[in-house]
Structure formats: C-alpha cells, structure tokens
PDB file with SEQRES, HELIX, SHEET and CRYST1 records, atoms N, CA, C and O in Angstrom:
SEQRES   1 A   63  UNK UNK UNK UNK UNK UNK UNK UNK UNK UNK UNK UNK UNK          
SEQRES   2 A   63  UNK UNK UNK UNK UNK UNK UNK UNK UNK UNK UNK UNK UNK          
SEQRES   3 A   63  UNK UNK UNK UNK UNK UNK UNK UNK UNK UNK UNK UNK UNK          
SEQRES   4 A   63  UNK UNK UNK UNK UNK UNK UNK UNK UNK UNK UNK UNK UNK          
SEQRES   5 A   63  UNK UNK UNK UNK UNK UNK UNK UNK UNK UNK UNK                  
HELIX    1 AA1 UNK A    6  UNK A    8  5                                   3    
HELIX    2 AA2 UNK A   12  UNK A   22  1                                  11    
HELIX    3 AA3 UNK A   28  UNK A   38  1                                  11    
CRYST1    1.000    1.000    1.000  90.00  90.00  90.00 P 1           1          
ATOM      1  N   UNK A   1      96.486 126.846 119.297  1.00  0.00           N  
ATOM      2  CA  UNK A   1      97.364 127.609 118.468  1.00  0.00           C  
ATOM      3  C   UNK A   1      97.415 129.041 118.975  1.00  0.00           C  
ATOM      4  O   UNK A   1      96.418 129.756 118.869  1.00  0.00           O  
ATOM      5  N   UNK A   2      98.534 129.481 119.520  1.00  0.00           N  
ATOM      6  CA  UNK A   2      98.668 130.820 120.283  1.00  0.00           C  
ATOM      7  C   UNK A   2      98.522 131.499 119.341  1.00  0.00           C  
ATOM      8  O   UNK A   2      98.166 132.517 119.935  1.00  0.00           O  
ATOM      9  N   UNK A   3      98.504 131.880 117.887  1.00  0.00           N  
ATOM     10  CA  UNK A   3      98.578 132.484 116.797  1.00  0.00           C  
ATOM     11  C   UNK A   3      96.719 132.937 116.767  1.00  0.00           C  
ATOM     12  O   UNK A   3      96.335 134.095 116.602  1.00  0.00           O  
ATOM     13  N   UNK A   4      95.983 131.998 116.922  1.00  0.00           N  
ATOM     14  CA  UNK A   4      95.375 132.528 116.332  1.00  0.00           C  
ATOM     15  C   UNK A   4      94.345 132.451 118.102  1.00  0.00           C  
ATOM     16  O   UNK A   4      93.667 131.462 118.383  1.00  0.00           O  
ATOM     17  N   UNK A   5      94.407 133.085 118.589  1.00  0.00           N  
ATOM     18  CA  UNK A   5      93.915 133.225 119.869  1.00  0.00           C  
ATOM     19  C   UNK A   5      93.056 134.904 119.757  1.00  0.00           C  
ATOM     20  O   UNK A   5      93.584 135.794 119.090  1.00  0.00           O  
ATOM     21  N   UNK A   6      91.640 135.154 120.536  1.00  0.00           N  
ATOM     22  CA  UNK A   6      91.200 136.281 120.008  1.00  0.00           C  
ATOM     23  C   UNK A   6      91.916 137.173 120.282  1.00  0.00           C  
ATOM     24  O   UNK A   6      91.959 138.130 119.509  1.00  0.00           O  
ATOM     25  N   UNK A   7      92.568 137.168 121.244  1.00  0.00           N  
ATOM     26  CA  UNK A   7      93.702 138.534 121.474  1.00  0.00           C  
ATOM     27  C   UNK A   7      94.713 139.148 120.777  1.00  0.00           C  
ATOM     28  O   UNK A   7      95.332 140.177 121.047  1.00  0.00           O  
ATOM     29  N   UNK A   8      94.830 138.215 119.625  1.00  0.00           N  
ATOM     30  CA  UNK A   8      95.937 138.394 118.493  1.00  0.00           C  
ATOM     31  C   UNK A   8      94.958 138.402 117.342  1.00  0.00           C  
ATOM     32  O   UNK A   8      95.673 137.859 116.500  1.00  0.00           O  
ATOM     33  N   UNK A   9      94.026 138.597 116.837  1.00  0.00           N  
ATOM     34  CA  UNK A   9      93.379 138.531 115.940  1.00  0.00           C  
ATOM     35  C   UNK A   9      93.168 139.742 115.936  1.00  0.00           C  
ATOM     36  O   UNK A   9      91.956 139.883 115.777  1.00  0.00           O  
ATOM     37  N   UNK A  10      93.936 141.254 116.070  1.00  0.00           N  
ATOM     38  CA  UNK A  10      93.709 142.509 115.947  1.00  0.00           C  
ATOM     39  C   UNK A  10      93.139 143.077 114.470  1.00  0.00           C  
ATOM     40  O   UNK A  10      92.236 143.903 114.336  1.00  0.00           O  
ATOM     41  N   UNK A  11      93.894 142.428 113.406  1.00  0.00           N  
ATOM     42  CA  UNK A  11      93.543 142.886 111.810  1.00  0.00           C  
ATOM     43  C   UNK A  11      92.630 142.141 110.648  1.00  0.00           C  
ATOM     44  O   UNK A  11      92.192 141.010 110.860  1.00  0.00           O  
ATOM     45  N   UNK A  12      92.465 142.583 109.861  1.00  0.00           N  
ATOM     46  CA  UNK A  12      91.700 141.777 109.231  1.00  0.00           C  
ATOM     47  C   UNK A  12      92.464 140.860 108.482  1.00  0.00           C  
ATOM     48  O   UNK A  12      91.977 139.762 108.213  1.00  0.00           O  
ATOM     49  N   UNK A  13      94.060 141.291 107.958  1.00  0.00           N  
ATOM     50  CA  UNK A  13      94.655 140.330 107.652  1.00  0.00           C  
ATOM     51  C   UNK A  13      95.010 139.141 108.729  1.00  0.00           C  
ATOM     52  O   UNK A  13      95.593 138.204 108.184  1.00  0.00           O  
ATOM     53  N   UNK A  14      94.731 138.926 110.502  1.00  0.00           N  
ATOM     54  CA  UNK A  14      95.069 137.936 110.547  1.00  0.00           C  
ATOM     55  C   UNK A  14      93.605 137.084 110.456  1.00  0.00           C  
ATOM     56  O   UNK A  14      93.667 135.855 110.414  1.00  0.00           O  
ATOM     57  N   UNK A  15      92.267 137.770 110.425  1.00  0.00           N  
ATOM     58  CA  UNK A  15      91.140 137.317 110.727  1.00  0.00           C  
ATOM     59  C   UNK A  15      90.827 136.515 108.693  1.00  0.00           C  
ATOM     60  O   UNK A  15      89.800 135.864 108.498  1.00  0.00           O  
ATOM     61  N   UNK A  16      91.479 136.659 107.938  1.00  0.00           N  
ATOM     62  CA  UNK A  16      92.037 136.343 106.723  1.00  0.00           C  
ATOM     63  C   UNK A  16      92.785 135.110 106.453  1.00  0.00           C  
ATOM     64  O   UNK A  16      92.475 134.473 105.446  1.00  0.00           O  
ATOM     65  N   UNK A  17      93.425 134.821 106.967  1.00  0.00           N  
ATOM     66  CA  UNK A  17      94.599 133.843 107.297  1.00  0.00           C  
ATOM     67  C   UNK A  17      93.635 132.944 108.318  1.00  0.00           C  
ATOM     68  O   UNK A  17      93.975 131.766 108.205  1.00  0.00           O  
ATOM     69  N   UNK A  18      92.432 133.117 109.378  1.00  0.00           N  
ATOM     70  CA  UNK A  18      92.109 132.314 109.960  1.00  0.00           C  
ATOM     71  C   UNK A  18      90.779 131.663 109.341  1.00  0.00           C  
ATOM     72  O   UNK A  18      90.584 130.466 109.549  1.00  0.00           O  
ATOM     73  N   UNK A  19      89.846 132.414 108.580  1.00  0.00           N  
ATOM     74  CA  UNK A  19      89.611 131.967 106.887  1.00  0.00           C  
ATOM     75  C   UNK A  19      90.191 130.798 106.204  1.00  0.00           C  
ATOM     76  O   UNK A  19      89.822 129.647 105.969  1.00  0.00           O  
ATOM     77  N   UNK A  20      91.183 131.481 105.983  1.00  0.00           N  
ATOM     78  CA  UNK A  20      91.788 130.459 104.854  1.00  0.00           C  
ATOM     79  C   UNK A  20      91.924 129.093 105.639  1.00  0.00           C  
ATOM     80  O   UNK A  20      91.682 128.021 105.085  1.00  0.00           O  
ATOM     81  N   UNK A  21      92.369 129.199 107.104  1.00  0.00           N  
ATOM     82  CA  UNK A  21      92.189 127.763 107.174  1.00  0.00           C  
ATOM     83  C   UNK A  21      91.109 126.912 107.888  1.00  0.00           C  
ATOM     84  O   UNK A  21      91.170 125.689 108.012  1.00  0.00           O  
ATOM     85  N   UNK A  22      89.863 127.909 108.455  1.00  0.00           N  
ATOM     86  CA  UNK A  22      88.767 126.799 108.657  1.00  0.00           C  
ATOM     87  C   UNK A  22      87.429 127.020 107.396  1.00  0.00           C  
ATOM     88  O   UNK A  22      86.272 126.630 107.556  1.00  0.00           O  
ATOM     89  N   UNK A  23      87.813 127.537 106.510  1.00  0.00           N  
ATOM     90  CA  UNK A  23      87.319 127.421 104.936  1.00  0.00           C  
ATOM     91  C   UNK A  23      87.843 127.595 103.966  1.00  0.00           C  
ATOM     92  O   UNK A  23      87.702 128.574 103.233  1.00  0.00           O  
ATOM     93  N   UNK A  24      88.898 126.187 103.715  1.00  0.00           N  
ATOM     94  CA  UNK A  24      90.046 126.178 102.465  1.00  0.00           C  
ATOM     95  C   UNK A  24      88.858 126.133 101.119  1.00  0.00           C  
ATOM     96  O   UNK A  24      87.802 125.501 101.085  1.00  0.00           O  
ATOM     97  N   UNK A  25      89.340 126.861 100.270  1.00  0.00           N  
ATOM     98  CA  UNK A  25      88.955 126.741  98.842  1.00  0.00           C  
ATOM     99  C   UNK A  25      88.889 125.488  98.491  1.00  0.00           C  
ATOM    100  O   UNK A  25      89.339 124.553  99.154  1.00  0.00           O  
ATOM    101  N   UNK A  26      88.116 125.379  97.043  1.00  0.00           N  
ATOM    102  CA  UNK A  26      87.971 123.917  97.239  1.00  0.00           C  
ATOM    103  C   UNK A  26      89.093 123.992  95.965  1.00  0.00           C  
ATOM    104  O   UNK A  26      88.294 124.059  95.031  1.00  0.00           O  
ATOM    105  N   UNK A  27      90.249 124.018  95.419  1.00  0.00           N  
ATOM    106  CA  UNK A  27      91.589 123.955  95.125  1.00  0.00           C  
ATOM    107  C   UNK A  27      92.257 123.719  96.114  1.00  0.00           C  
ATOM    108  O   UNK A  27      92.852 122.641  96.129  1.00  0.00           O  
ATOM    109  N   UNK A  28      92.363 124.443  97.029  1.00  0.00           N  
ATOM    110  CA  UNK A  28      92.905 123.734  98.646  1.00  0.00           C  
ATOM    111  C   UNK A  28      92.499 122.398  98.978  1.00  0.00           C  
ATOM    112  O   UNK A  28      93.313 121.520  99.266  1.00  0.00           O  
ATOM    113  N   UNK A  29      91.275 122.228  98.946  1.00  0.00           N  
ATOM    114  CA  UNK A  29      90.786 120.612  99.152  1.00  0.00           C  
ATOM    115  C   UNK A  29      91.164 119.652  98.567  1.00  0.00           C  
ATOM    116  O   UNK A  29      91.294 118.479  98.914  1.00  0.00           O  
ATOM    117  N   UNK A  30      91.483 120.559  96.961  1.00  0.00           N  
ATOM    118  CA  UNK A  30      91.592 119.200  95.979  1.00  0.00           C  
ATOM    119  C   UNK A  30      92.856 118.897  96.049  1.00  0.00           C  
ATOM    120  O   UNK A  30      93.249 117.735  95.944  1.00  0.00           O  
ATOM    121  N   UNK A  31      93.908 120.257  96.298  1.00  0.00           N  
ATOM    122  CA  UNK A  31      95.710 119.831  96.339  1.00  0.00           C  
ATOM    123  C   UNK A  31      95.792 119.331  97.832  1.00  0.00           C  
ATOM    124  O   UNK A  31      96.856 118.757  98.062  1.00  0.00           O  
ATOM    125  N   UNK A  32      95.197 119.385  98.568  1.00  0.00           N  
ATOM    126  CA  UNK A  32      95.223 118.584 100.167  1.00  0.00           C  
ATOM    127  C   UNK A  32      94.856 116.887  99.992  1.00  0.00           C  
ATOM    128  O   UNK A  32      95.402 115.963 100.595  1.00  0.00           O  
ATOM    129  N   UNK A  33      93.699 116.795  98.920  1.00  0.00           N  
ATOM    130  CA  UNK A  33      93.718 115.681  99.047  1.00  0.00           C  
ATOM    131  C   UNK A  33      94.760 114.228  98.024  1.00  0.00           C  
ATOM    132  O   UNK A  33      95.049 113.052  98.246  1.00  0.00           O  
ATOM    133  N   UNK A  34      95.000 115.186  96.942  1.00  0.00           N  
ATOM    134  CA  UNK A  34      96.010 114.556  96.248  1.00  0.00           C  
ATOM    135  C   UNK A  34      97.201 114.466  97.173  1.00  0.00           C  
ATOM    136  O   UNK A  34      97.742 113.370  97.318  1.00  0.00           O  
ATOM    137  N   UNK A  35      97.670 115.574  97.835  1.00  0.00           N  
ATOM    138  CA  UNK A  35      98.755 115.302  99.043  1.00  0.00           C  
ATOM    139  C   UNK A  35      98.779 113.844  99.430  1.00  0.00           C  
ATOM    140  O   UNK A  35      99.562 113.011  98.974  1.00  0.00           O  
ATOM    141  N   UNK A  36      97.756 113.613 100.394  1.00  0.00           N  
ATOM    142  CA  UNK A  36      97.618 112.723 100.964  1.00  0.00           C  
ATOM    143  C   UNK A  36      97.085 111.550 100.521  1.00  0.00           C  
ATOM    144  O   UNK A  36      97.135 110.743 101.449  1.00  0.00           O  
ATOM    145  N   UNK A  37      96.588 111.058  99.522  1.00  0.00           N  
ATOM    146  CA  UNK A  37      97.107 110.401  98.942  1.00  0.00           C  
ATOM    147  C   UNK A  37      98.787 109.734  98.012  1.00  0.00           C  
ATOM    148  O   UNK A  37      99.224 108.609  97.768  1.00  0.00           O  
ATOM    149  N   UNK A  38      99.178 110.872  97.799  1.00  0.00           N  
ATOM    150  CA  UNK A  38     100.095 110.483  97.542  1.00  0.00           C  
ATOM    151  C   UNK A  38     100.993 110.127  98.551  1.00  0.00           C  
ATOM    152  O   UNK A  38     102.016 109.476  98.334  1.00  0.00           O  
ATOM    153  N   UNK A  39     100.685 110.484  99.514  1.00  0.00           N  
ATOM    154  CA  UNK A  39     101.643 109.885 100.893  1.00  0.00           C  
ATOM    155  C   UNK A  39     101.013 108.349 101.419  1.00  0.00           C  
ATOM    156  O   UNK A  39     101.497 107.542 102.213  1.00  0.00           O  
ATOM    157  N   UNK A  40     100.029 108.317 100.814  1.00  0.00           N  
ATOM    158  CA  UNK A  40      99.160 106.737 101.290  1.00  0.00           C  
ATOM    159  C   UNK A  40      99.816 105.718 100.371  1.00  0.00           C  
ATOM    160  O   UNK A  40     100.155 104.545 100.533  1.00  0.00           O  
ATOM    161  N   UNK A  41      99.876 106.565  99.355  1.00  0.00           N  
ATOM    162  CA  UNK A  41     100.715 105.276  98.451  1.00  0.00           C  
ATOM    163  C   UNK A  41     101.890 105.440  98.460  1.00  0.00           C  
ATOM    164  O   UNK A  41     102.546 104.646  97.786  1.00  0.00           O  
ATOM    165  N   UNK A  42     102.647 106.559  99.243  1.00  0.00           N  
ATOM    166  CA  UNK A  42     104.517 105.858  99.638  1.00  0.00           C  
ATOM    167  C   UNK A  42     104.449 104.983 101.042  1.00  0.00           C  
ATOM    168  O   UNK A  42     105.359 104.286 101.491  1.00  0.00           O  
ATOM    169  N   UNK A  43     103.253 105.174 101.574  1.00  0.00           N  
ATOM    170  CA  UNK A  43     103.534 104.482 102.588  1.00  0.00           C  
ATOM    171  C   UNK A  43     103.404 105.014 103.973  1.00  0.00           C  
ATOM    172  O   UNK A  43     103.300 104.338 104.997  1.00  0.00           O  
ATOM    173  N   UNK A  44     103.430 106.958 103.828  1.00  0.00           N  
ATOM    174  CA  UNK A  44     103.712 106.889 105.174  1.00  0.00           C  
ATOM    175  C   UNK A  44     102.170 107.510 105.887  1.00  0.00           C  
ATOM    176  O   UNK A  44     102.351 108.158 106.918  1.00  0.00           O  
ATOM    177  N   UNK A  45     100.952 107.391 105.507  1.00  0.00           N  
ATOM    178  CA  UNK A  45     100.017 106.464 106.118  1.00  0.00           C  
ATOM    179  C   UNK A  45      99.289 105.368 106.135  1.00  0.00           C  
ATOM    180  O   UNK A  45      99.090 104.697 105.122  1.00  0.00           O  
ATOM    181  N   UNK A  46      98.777 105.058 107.409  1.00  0.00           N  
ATOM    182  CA  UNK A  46      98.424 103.652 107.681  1.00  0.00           C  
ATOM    183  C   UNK A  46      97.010 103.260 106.939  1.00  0.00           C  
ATOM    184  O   UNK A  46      96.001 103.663 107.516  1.00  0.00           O  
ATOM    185  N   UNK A  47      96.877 102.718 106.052  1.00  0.00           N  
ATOM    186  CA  UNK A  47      95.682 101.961 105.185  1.00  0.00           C  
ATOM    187  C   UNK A  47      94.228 101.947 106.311  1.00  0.00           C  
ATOM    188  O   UNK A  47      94.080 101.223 107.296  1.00  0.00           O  
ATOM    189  N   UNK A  48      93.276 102.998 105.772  1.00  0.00           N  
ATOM    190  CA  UNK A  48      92.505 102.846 106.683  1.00  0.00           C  
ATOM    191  C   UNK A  48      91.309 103.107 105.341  1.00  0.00           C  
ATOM    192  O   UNK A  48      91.477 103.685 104.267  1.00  0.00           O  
ATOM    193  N   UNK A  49      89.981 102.373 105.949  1.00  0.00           N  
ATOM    194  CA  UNK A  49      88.937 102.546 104.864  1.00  0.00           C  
ATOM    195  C   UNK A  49      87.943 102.946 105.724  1.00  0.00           C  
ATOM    196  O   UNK A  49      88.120 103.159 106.923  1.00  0.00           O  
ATOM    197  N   UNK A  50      86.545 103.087 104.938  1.00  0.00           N  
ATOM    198  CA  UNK A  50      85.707 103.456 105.943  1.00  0.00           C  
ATOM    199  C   UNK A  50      85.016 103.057 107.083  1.00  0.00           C  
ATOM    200  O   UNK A  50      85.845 102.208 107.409  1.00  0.00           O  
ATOM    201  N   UNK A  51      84.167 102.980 107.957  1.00  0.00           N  
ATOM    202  CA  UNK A  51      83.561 102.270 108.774  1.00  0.00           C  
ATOM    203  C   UNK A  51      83.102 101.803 108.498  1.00  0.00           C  
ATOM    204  O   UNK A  51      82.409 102.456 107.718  1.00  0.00           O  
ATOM    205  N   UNK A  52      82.658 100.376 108.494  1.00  0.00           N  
ATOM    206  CA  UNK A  52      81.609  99.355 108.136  1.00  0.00           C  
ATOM    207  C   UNK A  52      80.230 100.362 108.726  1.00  0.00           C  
ATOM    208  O   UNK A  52      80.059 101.039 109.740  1.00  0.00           O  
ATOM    209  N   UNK A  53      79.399 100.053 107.521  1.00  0.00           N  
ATOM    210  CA  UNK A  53      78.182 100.364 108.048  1.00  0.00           C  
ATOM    211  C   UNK A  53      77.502  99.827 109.744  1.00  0.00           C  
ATOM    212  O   UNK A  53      78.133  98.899 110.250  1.00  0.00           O  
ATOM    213  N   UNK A  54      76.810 100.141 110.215  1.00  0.00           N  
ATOM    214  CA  UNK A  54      76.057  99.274 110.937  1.00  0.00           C  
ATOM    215  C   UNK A  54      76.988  99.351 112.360  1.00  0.00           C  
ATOM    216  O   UNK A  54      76.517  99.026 113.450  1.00  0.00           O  
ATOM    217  N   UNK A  55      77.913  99.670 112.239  1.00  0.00           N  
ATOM    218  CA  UNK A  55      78.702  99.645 113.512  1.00  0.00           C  
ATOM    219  C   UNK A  55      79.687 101.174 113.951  1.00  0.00           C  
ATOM    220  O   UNK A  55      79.862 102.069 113.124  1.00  0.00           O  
ATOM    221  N   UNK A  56      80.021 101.209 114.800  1.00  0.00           N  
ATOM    222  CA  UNK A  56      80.042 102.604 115.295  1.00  0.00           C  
ATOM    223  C   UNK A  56      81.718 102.494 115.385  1.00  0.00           C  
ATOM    224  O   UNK A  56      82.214 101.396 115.642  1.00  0.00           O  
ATOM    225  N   UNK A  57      82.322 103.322 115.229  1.00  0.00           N  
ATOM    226  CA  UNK A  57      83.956 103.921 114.654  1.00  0.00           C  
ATOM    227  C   UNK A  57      84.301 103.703 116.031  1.00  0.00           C  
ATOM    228  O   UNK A  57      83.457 103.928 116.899  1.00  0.00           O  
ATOM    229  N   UNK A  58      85.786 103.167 116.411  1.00  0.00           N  
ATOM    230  CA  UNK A  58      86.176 103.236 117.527  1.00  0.00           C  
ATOM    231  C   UNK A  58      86.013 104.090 118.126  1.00  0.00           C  
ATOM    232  O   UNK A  58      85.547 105.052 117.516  1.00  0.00           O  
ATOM    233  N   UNK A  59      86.293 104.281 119.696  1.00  0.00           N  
ATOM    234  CA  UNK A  59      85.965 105.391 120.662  1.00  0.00           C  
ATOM    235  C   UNK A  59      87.880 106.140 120.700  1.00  0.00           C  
ATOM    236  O   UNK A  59      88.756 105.375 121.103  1.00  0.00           O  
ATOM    237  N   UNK A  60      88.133 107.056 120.421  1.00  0.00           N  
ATOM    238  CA  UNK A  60      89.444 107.816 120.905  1.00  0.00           C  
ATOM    239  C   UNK A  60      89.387 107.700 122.509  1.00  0.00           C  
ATOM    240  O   UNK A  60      88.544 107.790 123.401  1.00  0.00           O  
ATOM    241  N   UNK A  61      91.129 107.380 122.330  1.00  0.00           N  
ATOM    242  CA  UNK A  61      91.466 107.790 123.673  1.00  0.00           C  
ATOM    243  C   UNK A  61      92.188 108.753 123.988  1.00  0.00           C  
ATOM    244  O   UNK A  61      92.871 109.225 123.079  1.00  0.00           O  
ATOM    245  N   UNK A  62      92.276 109.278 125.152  1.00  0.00           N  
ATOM    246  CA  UNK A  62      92.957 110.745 125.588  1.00  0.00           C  
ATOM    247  C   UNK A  62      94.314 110.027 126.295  1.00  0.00           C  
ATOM    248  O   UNK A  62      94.246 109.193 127.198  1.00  0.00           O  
ATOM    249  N   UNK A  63      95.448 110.487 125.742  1.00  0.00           N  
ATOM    250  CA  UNK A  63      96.737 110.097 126.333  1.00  0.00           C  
ATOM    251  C   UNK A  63      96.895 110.986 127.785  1.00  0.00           C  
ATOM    252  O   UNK A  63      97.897 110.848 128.487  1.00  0.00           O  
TER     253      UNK A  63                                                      
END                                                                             
C-alpha cells in the first residue's frame, strides 16, 4: 500500500489512520464481523469452517 509507506507517514494524523487499521476497535471487529457474515449468508462467500483438528490447513500457493 503506497499510502502507507514510511516515507509518507510524515504526521501523526497519517500514523492515526495506520492505527486504526492494524488495531481496529473492537466495534470495528464486531461491525466487520457482522459484515461478513452477512455476505456468507447472501452467498458471496465460499462456506468454509474450521480446520479439523489434528491436521494441518492447506499450504497457499503463490500465483
């Protein structure tokens, strides 16, 4: 994100704004997660649950 790169982080308002988003309030958490849920139940994500215990989460691949 070119925005928030240290060279542009001159003020405290943008060092504020970069706050807010790698430590959302937890009102942020809670309207983020109702979000997305509510998009799980129109549909437009894919039904995913947790990892079975005991076994290890697929590996990502790099396109």
């Amino acid at each position: 994100m070119p925005d928030f790169e240290s060279r542009n982080l001159d003020d405290a308002e943008s060092l504020a704004r970069l706050a807010e988003l790698l430590h959302p309030t937890k009102a942020a958490r809670t309207e983020a997660k109702a979000r997305g849920r509510r998009r799980a139940a129109a549909g437009f994500l894919p039904a995913q649950g947790p990892a079975p215990t005991g076994q290890a989460a697929p590996a990502l691949q790099h396109a």
